[in-house]
C-alpha positions in Angstrom: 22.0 13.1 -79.9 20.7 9.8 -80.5 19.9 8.6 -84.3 16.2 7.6 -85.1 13.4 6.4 -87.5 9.8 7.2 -87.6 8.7 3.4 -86.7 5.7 2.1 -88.5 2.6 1.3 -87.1 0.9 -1.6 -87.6 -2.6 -1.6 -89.4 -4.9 -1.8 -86.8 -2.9 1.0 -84.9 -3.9 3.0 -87.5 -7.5 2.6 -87.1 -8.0 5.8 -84.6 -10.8 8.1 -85.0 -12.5 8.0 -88.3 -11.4 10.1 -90.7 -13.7 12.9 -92.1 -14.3 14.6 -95.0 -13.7 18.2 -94.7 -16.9 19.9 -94.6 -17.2 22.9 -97.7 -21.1 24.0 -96.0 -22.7 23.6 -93.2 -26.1 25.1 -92.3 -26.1 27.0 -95.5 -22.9 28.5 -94.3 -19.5 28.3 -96.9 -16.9 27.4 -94.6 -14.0 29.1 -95.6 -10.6 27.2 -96.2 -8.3 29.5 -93.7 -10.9 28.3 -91.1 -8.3 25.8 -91.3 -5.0 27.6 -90.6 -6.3 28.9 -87.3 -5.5 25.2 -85.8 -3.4 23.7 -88.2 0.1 23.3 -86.9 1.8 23.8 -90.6 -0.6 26.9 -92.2 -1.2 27.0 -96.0 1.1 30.0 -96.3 -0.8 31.4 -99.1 -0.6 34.3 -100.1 -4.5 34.7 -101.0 -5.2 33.0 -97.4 -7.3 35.4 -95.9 -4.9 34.8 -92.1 -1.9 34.1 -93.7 -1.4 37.3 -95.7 0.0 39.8 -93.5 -1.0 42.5 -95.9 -4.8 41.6 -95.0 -4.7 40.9 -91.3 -1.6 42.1 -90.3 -2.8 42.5 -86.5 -4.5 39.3 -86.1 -1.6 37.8 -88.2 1.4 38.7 -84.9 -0.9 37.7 -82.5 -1.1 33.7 -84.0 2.5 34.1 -85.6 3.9 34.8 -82.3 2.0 31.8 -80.2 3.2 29.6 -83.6 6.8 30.7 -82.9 6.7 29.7 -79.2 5.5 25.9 -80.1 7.5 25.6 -83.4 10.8 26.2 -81.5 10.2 24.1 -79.0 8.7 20.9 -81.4 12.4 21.9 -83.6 14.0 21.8 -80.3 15.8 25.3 -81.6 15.7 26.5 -77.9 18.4 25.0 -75.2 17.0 23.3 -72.2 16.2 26.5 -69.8 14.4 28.4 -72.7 12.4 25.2 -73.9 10.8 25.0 -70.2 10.0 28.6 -70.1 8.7 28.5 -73.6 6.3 25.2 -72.8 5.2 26.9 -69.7 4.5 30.0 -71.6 2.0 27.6 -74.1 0.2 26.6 -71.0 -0.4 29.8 -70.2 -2.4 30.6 -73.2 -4.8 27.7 -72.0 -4.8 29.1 -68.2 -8.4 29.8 -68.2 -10.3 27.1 -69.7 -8.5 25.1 -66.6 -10.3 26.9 -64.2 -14.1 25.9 -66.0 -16.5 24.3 -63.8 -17.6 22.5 -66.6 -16.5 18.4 -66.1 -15.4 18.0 -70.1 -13.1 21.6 -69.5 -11.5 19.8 -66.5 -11.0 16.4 -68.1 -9.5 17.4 -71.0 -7.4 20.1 -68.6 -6.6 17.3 -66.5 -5.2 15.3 -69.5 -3.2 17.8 -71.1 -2.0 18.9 -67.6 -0.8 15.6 -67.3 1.2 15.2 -70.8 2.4 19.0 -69.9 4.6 17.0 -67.1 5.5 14.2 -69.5 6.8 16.8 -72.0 8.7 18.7 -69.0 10.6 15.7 -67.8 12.0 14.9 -71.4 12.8 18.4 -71.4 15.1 18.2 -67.8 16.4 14.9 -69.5 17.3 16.9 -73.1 15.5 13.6 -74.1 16.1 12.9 -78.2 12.4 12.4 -78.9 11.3 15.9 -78.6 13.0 16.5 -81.7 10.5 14.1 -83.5 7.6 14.9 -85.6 5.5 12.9 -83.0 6.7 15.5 -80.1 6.1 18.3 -82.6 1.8 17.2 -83.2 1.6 16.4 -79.6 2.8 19.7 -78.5 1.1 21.7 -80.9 -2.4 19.6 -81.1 -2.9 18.7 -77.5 -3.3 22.7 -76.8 -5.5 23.1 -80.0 -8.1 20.2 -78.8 -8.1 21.8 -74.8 -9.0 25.2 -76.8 -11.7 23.5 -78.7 -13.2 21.9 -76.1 -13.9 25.3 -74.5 -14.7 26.8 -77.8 -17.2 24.0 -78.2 -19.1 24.3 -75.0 -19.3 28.1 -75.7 -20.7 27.6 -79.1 -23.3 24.8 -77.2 -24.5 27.7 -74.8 -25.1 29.6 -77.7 -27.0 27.3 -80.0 -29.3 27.1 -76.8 -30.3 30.5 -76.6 -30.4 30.7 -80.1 -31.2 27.2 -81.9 -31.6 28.8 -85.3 -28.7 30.4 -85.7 -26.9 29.1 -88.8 -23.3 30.9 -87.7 -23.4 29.1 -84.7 -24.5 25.7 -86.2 -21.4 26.0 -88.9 -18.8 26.7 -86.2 -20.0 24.2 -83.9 -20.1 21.4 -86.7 -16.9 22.8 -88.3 -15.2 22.4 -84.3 -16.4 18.7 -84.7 -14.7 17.9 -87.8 -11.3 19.6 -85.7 -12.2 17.5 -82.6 -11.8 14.0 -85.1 -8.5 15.7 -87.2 -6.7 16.6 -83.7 -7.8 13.1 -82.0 -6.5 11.5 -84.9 -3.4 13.3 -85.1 -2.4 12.8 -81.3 -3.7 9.2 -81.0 -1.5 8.6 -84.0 1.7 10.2 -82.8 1.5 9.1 -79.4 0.9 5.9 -80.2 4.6 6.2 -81.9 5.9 8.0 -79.0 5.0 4.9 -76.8 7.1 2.8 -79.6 10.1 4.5 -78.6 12.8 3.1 -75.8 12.8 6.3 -74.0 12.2 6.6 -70.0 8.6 8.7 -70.5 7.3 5.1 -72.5 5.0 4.2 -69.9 3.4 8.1 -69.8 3.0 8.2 -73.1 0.9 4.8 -73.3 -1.0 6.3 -70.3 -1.9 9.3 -72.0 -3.1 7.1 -75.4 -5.3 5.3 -72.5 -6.8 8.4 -70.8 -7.3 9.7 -74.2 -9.6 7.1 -75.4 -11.7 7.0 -72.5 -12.6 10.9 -73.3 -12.9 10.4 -77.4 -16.1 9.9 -77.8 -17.2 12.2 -75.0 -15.4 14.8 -76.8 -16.8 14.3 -80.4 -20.5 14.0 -78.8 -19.8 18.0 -77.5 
């Protein structure tokens, strides 16, 4: 396997979506830190985390543990080349039906992470060295998250309609901004290293950062 370092990017590649401040309220609803761990790639872990103790939601706990365990073996590329297609084709599969949305910003963003599904395949035929990076690792995990919350997102829209008052609803739908701008970040970011690297999916990965940008801001206005 080819040796490598995380390359450094320069200062205005850094300058991605802007960062926010994680809201603690919103609406007059507390919004509760293991809000977080439901999207996070790397959980808190704690023991007093109301999803990560099994001993409090053991049920809902296997469900996410086991959809965790198919991404985390592929990003640590634990799996050998047959099992690591099976096991990105199973992730797609979770997202199956917001693909088949009507709604344009579903198929966009399905369209997009469609595409990077096939970038991530043919690294996979090639046993490519980069999918053991920490780049491949938030692109695999976040670019899944963000297609989830997009249809989360329009659901929570169609409800705020019916029901403008509704301070639940207003909470999760400014909350799901605030994980629109952390997962933008986090894939603009480690594509944009991905691209850096000499490998033969270069060009795809710069596409990708392209296509991406043009459906930023459409995404954070949902």
């Amino acid at each position: 396997m080819d040796t490598y370092k995380s390359k450094q990017l320069t200062k205005n590649e850094t300058k991605l979506v802007p960062a926010l401040t994680r809201p603690a309220r919103i609406a007059g609803v507390e919004i509760p830190e293991w809000w977080d761990c439901q999207w996070q790639r790397i959980p808190c872990n704690k023991k007093a985390c109301f999803l990560c103790s099994k001993q409090e939601v053991e049920e809902a706990w296997d469900v996410i543990a086991d959809a965790r365990a198919v991404l985390e073996e592929v990003s640590v590329g634990a799996l050998p080349v047959s099992q690591k297609r099976t096991a990105i084709g199973e992730c797609a599969e979770c997202h199956a039906p917001l693909k088949d949305s009507n709604h344009p910003m579903s198929r966009s963003v399905g369209k997009w992470a469609d595409e990077l599904f096939e970038v991530f395949m043919a690294g996979v035929v090639e046993d490519a060295w980069w999918l053991d990076t920490e780049a491949a690792a938030e692109v695999e995990w976040y670019a899944p998250v963000l297609l989830d919350k997009v249809g989360q997102q329009l659901e929570t829209n169609a409800w705020l309609s019916s029901d403008p008052r509704n301070q639940v609803a207003e909470a999760d739908h400014g909350y799901t901004r605030y994980v629109f701008a952390e997962c933008l970040l986090k894939l603009e970011r480690s594509l944009r290293e991905l691209a850096l690297y000499d490998s033969g999916q270069k060009a795809e990965f710069a596409l990708a950062i392209a296509r991406l940008t043009r459906l930023k801001q459409r995404i954070l206005k949902l």
